[in-house]
C-alpha positions in Angstrom: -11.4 2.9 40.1 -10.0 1.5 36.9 -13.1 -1.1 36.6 -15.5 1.9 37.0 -13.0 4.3 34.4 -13.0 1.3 32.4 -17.3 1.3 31.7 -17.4 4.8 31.7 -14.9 4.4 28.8 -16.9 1.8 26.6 -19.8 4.3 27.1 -17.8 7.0 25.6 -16.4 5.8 22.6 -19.9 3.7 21.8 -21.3 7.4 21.4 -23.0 6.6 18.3 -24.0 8.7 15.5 -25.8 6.7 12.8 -25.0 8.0 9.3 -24.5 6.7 5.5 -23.3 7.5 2.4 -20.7 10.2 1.6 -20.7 13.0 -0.7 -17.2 14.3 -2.8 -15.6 17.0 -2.1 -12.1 19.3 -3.2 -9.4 18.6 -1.5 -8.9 21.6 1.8 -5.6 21.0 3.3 -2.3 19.6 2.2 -0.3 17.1 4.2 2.1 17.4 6.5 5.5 18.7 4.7 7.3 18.8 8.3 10.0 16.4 7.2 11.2 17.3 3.8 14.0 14.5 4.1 11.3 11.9 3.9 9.8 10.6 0.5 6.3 10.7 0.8 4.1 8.0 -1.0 3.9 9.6 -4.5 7.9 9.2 -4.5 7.8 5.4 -3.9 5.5 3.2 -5.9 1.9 2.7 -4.5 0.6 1.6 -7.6 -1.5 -1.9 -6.8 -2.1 -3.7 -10.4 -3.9 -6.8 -10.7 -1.2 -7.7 -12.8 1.4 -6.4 -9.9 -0.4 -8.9 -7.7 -0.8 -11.5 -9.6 2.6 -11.9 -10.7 3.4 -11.7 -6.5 4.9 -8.6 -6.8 5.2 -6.3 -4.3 1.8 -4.5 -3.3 4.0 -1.6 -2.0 7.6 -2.0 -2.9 10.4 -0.2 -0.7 11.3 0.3 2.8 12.9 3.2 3.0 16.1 3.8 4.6 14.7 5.9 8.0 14.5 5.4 11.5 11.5 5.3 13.5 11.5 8.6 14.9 11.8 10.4 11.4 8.5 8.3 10.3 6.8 9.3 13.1 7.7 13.1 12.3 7.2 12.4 8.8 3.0 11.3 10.0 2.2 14.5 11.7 -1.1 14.9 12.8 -3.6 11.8 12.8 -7.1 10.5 13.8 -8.5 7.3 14.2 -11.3 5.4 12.5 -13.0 4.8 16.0 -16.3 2.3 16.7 -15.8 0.6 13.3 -14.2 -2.4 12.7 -13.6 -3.0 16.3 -17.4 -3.0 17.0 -17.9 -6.4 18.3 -20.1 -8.2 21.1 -22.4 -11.3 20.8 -25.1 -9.2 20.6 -24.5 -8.1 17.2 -24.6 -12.0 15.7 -23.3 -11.4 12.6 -22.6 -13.0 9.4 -20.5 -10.5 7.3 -17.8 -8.1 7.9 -20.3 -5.2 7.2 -22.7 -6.3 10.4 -19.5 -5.8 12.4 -18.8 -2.5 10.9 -22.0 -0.9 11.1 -22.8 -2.4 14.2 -21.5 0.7 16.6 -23.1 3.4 14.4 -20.8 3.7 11.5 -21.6 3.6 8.2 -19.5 1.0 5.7 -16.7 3.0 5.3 -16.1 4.2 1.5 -12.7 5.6 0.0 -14.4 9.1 -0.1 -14.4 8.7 3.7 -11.0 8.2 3.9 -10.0 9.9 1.2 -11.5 12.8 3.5 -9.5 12.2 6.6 -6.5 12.8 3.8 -8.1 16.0 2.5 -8.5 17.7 5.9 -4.6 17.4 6.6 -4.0 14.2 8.6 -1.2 12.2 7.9 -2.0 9.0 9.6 -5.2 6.6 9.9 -5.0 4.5 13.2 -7.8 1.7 12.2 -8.6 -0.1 15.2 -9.6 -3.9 14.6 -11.5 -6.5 16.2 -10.0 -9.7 14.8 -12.2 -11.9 17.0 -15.3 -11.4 14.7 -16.6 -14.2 12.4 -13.4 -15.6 13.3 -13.0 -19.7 12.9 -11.7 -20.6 17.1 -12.0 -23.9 16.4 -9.7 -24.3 13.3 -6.9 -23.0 15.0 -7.9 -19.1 15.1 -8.4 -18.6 11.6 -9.6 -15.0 11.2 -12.5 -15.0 8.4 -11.3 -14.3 4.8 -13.7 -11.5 4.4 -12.7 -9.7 7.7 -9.0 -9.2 6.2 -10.2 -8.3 3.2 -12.3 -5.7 4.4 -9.6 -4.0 7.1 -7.2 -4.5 3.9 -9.6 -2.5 1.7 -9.5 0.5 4.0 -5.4 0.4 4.7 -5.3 0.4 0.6 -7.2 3.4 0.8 -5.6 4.6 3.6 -2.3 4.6 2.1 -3.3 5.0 -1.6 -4.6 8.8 -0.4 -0.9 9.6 1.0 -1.4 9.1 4.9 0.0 6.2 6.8 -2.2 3.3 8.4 -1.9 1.9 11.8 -3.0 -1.4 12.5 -3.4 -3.4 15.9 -5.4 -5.9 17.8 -8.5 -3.5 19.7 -10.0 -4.7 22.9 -11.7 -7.3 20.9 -14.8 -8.9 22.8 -12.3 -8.6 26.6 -10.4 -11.8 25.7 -6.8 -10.2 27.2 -8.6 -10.3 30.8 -7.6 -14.1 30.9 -3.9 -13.6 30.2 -3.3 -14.3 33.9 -5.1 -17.6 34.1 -5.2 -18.7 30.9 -1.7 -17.6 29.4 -0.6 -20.1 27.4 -4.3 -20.1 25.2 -4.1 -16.5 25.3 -0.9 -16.1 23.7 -1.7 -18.5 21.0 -4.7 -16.6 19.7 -2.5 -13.8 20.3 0.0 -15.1 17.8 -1.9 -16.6 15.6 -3.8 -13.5 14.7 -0.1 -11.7 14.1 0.7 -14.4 11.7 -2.6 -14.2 9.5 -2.1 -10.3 9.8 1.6 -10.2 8.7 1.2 -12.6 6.0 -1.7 -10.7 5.0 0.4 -7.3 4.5 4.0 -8.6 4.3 4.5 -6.6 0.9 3.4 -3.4 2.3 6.0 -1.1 2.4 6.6 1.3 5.3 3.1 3.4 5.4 1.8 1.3 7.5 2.9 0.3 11.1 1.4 -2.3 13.1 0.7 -1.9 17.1 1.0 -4.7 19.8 -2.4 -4.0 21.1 -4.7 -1.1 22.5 -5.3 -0.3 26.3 -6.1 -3.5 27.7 -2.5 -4.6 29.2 -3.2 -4.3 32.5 -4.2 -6.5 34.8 -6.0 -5.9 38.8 -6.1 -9.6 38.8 -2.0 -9.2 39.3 -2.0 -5.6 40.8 -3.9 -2.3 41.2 -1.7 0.7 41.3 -4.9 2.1 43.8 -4.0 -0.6 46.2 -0.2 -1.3 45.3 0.9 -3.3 47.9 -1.6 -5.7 47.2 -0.9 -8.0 44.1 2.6 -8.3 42.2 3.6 -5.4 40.2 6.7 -7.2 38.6 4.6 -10.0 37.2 1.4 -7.7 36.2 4.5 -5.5 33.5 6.0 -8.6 33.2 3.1 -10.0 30.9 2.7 -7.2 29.1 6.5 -6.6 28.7 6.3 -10.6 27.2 3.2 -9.6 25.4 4.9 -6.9 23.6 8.5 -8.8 22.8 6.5 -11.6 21.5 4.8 -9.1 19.3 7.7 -8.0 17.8 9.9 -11.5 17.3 6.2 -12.6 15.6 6.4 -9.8 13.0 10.2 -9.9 12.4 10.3 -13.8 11.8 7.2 -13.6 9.5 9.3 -12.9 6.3 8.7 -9.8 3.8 9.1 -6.3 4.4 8.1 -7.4 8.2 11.5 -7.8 9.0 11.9 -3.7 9.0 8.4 -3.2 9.6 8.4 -0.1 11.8 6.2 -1.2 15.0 4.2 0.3 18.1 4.7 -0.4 21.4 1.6 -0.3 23.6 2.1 1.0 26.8 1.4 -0.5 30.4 -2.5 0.5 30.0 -1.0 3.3 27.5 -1.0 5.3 30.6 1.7 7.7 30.9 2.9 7.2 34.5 2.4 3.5 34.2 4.4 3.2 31.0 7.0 5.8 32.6 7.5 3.1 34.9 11.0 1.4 35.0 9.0 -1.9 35.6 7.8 -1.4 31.7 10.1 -2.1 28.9 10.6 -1.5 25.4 11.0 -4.9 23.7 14.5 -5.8 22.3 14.4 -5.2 18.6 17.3 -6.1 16.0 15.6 -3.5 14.0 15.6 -0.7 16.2 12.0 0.3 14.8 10.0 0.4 17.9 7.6 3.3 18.9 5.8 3.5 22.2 2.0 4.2 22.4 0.1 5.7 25.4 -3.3 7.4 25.6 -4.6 11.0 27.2 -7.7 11.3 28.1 -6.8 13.6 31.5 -8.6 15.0 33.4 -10.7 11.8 33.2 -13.6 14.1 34.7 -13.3 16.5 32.1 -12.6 13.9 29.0 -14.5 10.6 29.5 -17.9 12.1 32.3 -20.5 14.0 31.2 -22.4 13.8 34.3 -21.2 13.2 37.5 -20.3 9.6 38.6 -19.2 7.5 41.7 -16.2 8.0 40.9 -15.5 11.6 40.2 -17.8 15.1 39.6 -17.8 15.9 36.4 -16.1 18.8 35.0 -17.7 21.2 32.0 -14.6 23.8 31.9 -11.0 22.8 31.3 -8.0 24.8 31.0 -6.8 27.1 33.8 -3.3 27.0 35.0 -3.6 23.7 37.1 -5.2 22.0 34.2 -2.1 23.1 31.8 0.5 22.4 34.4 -0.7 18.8 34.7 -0.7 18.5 30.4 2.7 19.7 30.6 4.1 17.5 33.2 2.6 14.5 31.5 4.0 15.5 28.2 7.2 16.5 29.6 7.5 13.0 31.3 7.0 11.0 28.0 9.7 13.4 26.3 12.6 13.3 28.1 12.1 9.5 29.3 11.5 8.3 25.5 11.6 11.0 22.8 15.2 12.0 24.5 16.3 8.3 24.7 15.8 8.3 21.1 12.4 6.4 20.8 9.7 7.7 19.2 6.0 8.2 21.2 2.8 8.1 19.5 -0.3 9.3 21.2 -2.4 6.5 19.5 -5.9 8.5 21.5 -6.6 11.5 23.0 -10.5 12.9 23.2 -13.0 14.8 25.3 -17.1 13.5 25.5 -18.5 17.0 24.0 -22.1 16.1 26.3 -22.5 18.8 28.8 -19.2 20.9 27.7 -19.1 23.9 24.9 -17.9 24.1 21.7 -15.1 26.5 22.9 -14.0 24.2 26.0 -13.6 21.5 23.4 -11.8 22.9 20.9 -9.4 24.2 23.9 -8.6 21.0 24.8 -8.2 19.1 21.8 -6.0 21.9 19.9 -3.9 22.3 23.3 -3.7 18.8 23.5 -2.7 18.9 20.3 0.2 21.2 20.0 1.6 20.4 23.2 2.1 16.4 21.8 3.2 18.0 18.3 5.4 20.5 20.0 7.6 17.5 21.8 8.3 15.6 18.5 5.4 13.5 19.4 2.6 12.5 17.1 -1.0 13.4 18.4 -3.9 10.9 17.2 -7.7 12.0 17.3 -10.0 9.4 19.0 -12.9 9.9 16.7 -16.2 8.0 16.4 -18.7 8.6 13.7 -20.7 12.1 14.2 -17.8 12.9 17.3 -15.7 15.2 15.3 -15.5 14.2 11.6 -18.8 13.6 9.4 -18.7 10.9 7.7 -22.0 11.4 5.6 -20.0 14.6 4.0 -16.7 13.5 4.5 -15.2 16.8 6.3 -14.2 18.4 9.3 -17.6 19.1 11.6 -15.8 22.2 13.4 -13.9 24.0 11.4 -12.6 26.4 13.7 -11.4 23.0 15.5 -9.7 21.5 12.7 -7.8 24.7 11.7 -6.6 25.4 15.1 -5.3 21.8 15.1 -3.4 22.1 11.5 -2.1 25.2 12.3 0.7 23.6 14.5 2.3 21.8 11.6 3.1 25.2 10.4 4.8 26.7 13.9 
């Protein structure tokens, strides 16, 4: 089932919705003032001189003196910049960073754009990246000069207009599939690209996080959990658990204000039974700055089908009592076996295809969603693709209703 979920996936968030250009706009909503005990970005210097840089000064001096969970608290509500600069495929052949971008329907992303996202209330950018593109294999994984410029543009702006940034490695062309047979390659382009990337931000102070990976650590090559006694569970979390701790001991050994970098923790295929699992583990960290990622996107019938499929029948309406019941239990489960333990959880997506489904049933899910992940101390993150739920052409909220219901927690 997971093969079939898994291309019913890449058609959802390829929904495309080609626009360009973006208008200004006044400022609508006011961050997140949950944590009062944590400086926000105004309070520590942000301030990026050319003179600053060129003198190798600190880009954003000061890691504050918080732990994990309080930064998570402190992001509130976030949305990611979906189908952008993890667009890839061969298909797309191109030659700048902007081909890549564009490529899944996005327009090049402008500071008005993000400056938006900042405007309607969120508190935290999760910019999904594709590291593969224009990248130099041959010369020992080099990731193209222009990529990281571009993907360093937007966390500038990301941070510059007070939210926090996330960055991570995205499913990036499928490469992770050959973990299992090709480990030992695999985990050198794996590092290498967490090198380039911490070197790249090392000055950065604490507004922006990096994340191990996205969804893809998982492996039916090693074991399916439909058909568990077939395959070897141990050694399918094992790689990911290795994955993960590698991660980390990259980032802390890569000097700057990575050695308190606070980091996330993808989950066994950031599904919360899977990584509820005692067979998943948190990496060791000297730090103790470590938070733990999953995904929702349950019922998959209701979230990812619009039609039915071989798979499942596809459901329009979502919310009666078994629907809550099951949001609860999953919820609950990532509390009390990590929230309570004292580590923080991120939901780095949650999302519903709109196809086939009213405005209402939508908004119930996503602002339930919502507050039932904000309620637990956890911190919710929009899956978003250009025309889904933001509009990128005017730089606002598309539902308003929506977006109100969803800020409206961080004041309960």
């Amino acid at each position: 089932m997971l093969k079939k979920l898994f291309c019913t996936v890449v058609c959802f968030v390829m929904t495309l919705s080609i626009a360009a250009g973006c208008a200004d706009k006044n400022q609508k909503n006011s961050s997140n003032d949950k944590s009062s005990s944590v400086n926000s970005p105004s309070d520590i210097s942000t301030e990026k001189s050319n003179e600053g840089k060129d003198n190798g000064e600190d880009k954003y001096p000061g890691m504050r003196d918080i732990t994990t969970m309080e930064l998570v608290d402190d992001m509130g509500i976030g949305i990611n910049l979906g189908n952008t600069m993890e667009s890839c495929g061969d298909w797309i052949n191109g030659i700048t960073a902007a081909d890549y971008e564009t490529a899944w329907g996005s327009p090049e992303i402008t500071e008005d754009i993000i400056k938006g996202y900042a405007d309607e209330g969120f508190g935290v950018l999760r910019i999904p990246v594709a590291w593969s593109n224009l990248m130099d294999v041959e010369n020992n994984y080099t990731i193209d000069s222009s990529y990281m410029e571009r993907v360093t543009q937007i966390v500038d702006w990301t941070i510059d207009n007070g939210m926090y940034a996330i960055v991570n490695i995205h499913w990036d062309g499928g490469w992770w599939t050959n973990f299992p047979t090709d480990k030992e390659n695999c985990m050198k382009k794996y590092i290498r690209i967490w090198e380039q990337i911490c070197e790249n931000f090392k000055d950065y102070n604490d507004y922006l996080m990096f994340e191990s990976l996205n969804e893809e650590g998982n492996w039916e090559s090693l074991w399916n959990r439909y058909n568990p006694n077939a395959g070897d569970k141990q050694a399918a979390f094992g790689l990911l658990n290795e994955i993960n701790q590698t991660f980390v001991d990259t980032v802390r050994n890569s000097g700057g204000n990575n050695a308190k970098r606070h980091l996330l923790i993808a989950g066994y295929a950031t599904d919360i039974e899977l990584t509820c699992d005692d067979a998943f583990k948190m990496p060791n960290d000297s730090e103790n700055r470590c938070a733990v990622s999953v995904h929702y996107y349950t019922p998959a019938t209701f979230c990812i089908l619009s039609e039915d499929a071989e798979w499942g029948k596809a459901k329009t309406e979502w919310g009666d009592e078994q629907d809550l019941a099951e949001l609860d239990k999953n919820m609950d489960m990532m509390k009390e076996k990590f929230v309570d333990n004292g580590i923080p959880v991120i939901i780095g997506e949650y999302g519903v295809e709109q196809k086939n489904k009213t405005p209402e049933m939508v908004r119930l899910f996503i602002s339930t969603v919502c507050r039932e992940v904000y309620e637990r101390d956890m911190c919710p993150v929009l899956w978003d693709v250009t025309g889904a739920f933001y509009d990128r052409t005017n730089c606002e909220f598309i539902d308003r209703e929506l977006i109100d219901e969803m800020m409206s927690v961080l004041d309960e």
